[in-house]
C-alpha positions as protocol buffer text, in pm:
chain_id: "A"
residue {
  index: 1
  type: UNK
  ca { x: -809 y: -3329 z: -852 }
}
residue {
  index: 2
  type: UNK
  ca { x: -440 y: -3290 z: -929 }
}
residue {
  index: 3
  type: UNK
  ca { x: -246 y: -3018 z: -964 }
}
residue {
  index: 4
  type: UNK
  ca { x: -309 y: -2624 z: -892 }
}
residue {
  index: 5
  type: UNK
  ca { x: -650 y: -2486 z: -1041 }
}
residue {
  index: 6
  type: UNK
  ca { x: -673 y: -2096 z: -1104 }
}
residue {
  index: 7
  type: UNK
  ca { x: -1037 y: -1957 z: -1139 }
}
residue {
  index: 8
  type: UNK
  ca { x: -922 y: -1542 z: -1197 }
}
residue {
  index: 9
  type: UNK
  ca { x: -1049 y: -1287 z: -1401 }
}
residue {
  index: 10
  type: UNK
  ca { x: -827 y: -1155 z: -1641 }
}
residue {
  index: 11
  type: UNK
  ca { x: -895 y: -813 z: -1625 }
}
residue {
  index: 12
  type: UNK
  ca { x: -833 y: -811 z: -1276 }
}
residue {
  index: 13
  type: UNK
  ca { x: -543 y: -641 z: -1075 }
}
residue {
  index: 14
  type: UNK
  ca { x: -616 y: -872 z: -785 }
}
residue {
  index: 15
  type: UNK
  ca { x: -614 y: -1207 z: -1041 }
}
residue {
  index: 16
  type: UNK
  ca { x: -303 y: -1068 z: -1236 }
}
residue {
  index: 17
  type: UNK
  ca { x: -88 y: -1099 z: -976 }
}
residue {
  index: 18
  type: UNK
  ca { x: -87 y: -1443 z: -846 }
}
residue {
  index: 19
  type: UNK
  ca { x: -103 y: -1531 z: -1202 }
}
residue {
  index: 20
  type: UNK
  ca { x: 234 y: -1346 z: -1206 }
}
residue {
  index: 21
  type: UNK
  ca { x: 379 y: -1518 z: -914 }
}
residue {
  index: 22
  type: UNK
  ca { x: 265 y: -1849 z: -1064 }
}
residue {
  index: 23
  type: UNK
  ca { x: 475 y: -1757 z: -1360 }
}
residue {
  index: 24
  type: UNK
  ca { x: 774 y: -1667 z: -1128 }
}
residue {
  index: 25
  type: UNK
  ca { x: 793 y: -1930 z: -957 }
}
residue {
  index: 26
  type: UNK
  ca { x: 746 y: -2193 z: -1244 }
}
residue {
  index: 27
  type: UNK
  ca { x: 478 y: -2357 z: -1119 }
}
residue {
  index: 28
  type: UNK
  ca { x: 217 y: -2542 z: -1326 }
}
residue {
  index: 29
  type: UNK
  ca { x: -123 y: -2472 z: -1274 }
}
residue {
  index: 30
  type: UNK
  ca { x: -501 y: -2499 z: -1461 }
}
residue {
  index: 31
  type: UNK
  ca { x: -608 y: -2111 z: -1545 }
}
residue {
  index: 32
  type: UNK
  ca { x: -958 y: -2141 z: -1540 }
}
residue {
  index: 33
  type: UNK
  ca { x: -1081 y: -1772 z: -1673 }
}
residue {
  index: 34
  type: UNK
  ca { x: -1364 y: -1597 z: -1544 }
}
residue {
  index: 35
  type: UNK
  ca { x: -1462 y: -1291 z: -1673 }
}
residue {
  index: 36
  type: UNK
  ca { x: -1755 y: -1065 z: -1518 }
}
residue {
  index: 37
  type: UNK
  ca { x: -2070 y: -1164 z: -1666 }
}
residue {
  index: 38
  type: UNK
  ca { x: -1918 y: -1476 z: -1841 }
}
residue {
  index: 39
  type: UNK
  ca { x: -2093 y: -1837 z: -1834 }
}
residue {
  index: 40
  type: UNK
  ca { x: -1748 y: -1963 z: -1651 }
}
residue {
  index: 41
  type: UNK
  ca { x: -1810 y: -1751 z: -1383 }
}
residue {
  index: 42
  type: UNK
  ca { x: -2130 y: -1830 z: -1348 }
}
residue {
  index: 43
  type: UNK
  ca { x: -2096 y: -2214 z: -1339 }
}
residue {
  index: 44
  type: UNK
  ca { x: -1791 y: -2143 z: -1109 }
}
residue {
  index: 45
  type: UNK
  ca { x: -2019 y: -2026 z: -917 }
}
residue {
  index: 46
  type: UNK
  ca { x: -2299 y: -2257 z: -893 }
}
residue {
  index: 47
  type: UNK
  ca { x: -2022 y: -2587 z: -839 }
}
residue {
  index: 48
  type: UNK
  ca { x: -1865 y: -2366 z: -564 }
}
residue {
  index: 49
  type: UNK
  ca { x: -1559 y: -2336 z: -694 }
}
residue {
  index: 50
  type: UNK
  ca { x: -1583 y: -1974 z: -604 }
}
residue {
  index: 51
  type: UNK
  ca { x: -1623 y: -1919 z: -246 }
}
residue {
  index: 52
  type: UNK
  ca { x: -1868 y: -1579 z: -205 }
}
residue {
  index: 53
  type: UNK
  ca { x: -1845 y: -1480 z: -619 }
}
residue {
  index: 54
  type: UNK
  ca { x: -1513 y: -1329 z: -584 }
}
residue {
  index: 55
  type: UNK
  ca { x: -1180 y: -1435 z: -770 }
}
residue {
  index: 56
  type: UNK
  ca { x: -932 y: -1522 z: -731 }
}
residue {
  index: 57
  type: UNK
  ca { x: -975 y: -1860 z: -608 }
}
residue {
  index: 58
  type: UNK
  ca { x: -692 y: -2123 z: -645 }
}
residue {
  index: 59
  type: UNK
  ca { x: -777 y: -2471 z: -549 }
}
residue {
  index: 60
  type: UNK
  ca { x: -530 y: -2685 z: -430 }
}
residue {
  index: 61
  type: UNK
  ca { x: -464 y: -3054 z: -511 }
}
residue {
  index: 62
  type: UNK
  ca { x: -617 y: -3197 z: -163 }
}
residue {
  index: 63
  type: UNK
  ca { x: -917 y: -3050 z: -205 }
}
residue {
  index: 64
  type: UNK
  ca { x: -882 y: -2720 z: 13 }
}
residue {
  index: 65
  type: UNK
  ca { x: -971 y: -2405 z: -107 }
}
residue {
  index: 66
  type: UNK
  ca { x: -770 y: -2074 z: -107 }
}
residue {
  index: 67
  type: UNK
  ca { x: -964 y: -1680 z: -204 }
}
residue {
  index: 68
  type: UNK
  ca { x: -834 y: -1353 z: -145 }
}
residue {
  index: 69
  type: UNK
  ca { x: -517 y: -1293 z: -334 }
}
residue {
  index: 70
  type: UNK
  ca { x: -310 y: -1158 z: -76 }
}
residue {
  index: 71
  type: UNK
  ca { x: -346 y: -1535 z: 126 }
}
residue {
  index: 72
  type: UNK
  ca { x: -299 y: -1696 z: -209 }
}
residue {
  index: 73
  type: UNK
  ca { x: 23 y: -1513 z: -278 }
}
residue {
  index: 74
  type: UNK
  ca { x: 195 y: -1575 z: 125 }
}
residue {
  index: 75
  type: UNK
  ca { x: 59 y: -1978 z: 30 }
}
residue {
  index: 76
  type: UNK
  ca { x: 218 y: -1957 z: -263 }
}
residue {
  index: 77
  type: UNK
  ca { x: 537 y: -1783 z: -172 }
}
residue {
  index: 78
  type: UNK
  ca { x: 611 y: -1943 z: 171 }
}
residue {
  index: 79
  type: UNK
  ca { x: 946 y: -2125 z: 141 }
}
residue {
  index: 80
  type: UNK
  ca { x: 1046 y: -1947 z: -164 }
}
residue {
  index: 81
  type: UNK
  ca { x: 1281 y: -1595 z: -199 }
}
residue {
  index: 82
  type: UNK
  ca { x: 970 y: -1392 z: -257 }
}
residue {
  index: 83
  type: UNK
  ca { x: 898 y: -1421 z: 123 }
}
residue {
  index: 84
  type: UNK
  ca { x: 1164 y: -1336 z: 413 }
}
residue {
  index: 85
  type: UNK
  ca { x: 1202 y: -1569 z: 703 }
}
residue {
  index: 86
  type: UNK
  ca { x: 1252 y: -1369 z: 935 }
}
residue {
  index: 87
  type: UNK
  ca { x: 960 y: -1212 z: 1043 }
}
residue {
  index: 88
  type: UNK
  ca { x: 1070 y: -854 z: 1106 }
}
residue {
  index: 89
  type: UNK
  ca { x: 1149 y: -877 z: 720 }
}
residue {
  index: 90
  type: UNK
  ca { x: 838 y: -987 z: 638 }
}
residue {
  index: 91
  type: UNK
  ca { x: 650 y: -744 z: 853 }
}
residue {
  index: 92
  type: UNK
  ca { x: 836 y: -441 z: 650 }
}
């Protein structure tokens, strides 16, 4: 596998906003769409490629696995302006 792989529902606040961060920070990634119902979702699910049924799910290019949005968003932010170092700043 190379490179990020997004599997998010479009309609979905939850999806919208790591795709947003994505976007902010410039970084490439495979959108993989899954919309309720849809045969993308489905398969997604079948293959595993989304832990439990619930988006969004990023995959990352060793192989691990990331779901919930909130984790995917401090993964994706760590090191970058959108999250403080100092941890007092974060925690606020």
């Amino acid at each position: 596998m190379t490179g990020l792989t997004l599997y998010s529902m479009p309609s979905s606040g939850n999806s919208y906003k790591v795709r947003l961060l994505l976007a902010l920070l410039g970084r490439a990634y495979r959108h993989v769409p899954c919309e309720a119902g849809s045969v993308a979702l489905h398969e997604a699910k079948a293959e595993g490629k989304a832990p439990f049924g619930k988006l969004p799910v990023l995959h990352l290019p060793d192989g691990r696995v990331l779901n919930e949005s909130d984790a995917i968003l401090w993964y994706l932010g760590a090191g970058t302006d959108w999250v403080p170092v100092d941890p007092f700043d974060q925690a606020r």
